[in-house]
N, C-alpha and C positions, 0 to 999 in steps of 0.2 A: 504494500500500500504506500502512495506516494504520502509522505508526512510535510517537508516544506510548504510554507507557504506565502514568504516570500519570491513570488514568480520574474522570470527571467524575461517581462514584458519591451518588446520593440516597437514602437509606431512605425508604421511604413509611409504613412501623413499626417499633417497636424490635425485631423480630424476625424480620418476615418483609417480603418485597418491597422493589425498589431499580431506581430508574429510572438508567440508566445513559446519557450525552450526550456528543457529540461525534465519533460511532464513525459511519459511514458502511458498514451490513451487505453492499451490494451489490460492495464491495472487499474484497480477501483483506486480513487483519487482522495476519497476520506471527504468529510465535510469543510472542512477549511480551504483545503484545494477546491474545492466546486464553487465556494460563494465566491472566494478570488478571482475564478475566471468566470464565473455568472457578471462579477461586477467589471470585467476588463470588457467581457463583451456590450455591457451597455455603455461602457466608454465608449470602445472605439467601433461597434456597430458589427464586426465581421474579425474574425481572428484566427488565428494559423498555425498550422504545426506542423513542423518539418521530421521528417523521418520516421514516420512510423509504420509499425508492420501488427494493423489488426485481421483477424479472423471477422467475417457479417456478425456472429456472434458478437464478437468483442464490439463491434463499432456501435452495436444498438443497445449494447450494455454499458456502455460509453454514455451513449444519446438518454438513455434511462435516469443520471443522475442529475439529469435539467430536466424533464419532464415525462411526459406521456408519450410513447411514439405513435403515431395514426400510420393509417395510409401515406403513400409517397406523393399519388395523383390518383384523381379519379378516374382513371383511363387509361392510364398505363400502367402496366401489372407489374408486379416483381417480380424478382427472379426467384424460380420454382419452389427452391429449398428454403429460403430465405422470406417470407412474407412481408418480412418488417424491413426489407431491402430493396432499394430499385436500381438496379441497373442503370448508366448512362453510357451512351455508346457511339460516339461521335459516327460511327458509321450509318449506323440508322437514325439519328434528329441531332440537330447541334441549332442551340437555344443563342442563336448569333441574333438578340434585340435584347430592348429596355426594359424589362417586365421582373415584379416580385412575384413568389410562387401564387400559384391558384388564391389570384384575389378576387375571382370569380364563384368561388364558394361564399354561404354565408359568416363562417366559421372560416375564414383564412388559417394556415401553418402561421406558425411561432417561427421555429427555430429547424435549418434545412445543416445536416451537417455530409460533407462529401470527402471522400477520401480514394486520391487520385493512384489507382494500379500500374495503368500505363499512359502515356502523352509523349506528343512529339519533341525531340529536340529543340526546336524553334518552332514559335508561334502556340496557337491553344489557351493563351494567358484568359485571366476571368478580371472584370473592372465592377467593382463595385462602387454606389453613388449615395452617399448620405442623405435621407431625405430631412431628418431632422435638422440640418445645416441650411438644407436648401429653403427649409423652412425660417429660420431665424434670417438667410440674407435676404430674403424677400423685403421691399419697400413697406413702410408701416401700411398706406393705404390697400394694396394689395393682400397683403396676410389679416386684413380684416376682412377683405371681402371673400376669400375661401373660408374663413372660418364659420361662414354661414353658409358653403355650398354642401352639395350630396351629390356623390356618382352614382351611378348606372355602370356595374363591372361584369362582362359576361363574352363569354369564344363563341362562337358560331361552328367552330372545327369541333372543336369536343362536345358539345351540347349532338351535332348530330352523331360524336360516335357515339354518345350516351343512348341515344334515341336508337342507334343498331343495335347497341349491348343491350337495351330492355331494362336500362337505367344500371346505376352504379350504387356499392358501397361507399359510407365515409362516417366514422368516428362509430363505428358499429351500426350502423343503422342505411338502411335500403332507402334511394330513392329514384323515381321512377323518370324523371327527366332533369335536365341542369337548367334551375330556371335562374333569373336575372338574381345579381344583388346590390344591396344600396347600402353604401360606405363613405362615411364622413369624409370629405376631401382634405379638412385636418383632421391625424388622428394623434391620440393623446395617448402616451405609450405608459403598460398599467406597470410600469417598474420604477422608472428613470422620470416617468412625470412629464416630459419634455412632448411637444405637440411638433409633429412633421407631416410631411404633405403626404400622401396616401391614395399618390393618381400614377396610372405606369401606360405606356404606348400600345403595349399587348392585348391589355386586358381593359380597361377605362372605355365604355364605349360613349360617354354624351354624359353630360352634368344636367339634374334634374332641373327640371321647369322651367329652363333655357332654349332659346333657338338651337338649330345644328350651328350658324355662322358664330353665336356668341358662345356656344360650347367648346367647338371647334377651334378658336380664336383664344381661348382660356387653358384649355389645357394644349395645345400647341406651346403656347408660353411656358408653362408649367415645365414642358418634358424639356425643352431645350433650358430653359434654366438650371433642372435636375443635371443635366449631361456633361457642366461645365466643368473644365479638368481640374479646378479646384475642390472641387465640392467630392473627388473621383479618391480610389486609390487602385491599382493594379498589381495582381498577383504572380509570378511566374511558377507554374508547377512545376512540383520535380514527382515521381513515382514515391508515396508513400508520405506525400503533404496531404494535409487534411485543411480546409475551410469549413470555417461555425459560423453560419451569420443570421442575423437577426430581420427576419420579413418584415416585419415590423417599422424597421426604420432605414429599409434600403430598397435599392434596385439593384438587379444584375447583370452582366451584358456577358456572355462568353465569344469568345474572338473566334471568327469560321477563317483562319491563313493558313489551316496547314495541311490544307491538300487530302490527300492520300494518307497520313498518318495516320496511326491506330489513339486513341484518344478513348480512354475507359476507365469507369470510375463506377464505384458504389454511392450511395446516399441515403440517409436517414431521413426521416422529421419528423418533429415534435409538432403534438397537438398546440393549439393556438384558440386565441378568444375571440369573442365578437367584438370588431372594434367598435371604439366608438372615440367624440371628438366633440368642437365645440355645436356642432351642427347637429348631432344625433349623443344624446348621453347614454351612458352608461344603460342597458336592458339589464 
């Protein structure tokens, strides 16, 4: 059992991402070591560990001492032996946009944890974007006026393979088609306190009771504001780095450069809550 708990914390920006060393993920980490890097990750939003060698076992027994694991996605199945695992497989999808996981569910993931097998030499890097930042550079007038909007978050692609599959599981429970949901476009994070924007390119389809051009026109700004390489931090993989990051208060972008390489990765997630923000409180 790891016992320190002064950790070996690196910022990789002044804002966002933090490589964290010396921690051994494939061992139970004790309670001191977990609220350490529970509280490093609402610092620095996303954090990282280089060199490790878990079993799918290990990694979700890993992902266990932050919370609940759910499902991965509602539509993409894990790998056979592993339930609590999904596969990522640059061969078959590579997530090259702007989007936090399934914020198209009512009940979004918490917390997605990956831990990289195989990557290419060059290229394959992942760029995460602090929304909470994005939200404090905002001009005062503007971050008052989200804080009274509501999304419209919902895929058109998985809703009809939902609609093929005869609807999906998630958080134990059957549902029979993927319908819309409405999420505060600030959302107020239940740990850290701090309110970030909570709108993504992928998944955000229209801000409620707005035109398409004043929608479209709003969150346009929005995503390009998120995207600025200040607000960014970028990762390079090596086989056996692991990224923790919090859906919550990011976006993610993985980079489609590297051809033909083999790019394979396992992933966890933790159950997550309903958001909510100044626009929608607390249910």
């Amino acid at each position: 059992m790891t016992i320190a708990t002064e950790l070996d914390i690196r910022p990789l920006s002044p804002i966002i991402g933090a490589e964290i060393h010396g921690i051994d993920l494939s061992r139970p980490l004790g309670a001191p070591v977990v609220a350490r890097v529970r509280q490093a990750l609402n610092d620095h939003h996303v954090i990282f560990f280089r060199d490790q060698h878990m079993t799918p076992e290990q990694q979700a027994d890993f992902a266990r001492q932050f919370g609940t694991v759910t499902e991965g996605h509602p539509v993409i199945t894990p790998i056979a032996e592993h339930p609590d695992v999904l596969a990522i497989d640059g061969s078959v999808d590579r997530a090259s946009w702007w989007h936090t996981d399934v914020t198209f569910l009512q009940q979004p993931v918490f917390g997605s944890i990956l831990y990289m097998l195989e990557c290419p030499e060059v290229g394959g890097d992942t760029t995460w974007a602090s929304l909470q930042d994005a939200y404090d550079r905002l001009a005062e007038p503007v971050r008052a006026m989200c804080d009274t909007l509501i999304a419209i978050h919902f895929d058109p692609w998985f809703a009809a393979d939902v609609e093929a599959m005869g609807g999906y599981e998630w958080q134990g429970e059957r549902h029979d088609k993927l319908l819309p949901a409405l999420h505060p476009v600030v959302r107020t994070h239940p740990e850290n306190g701090r309110n970030g924007l909570f709108v993504n390119q992928q998944f955000t389809q229209s801000i409620l009771g707005l035109s398409k051009n004043e929608s479209n026109a709003i969150l346009d700004m929005l995503y390009r504001h998120c995207q600025q390489p200040e607000l960014n931090c970028r990762f390079r993989w090596r086989p056996g780095s692991v990224a923790f990051w919090d859906n919550r208060a990011t976006l993610h972008y993985a980079l489609d450069d590297y051809g033909d390489a083999a790019r394979v990765a396992h992933r966890v997630t933790l159950r997550g809550d309903v958001p909510y923000g100044p626009a929608m409180p607390p249910r």
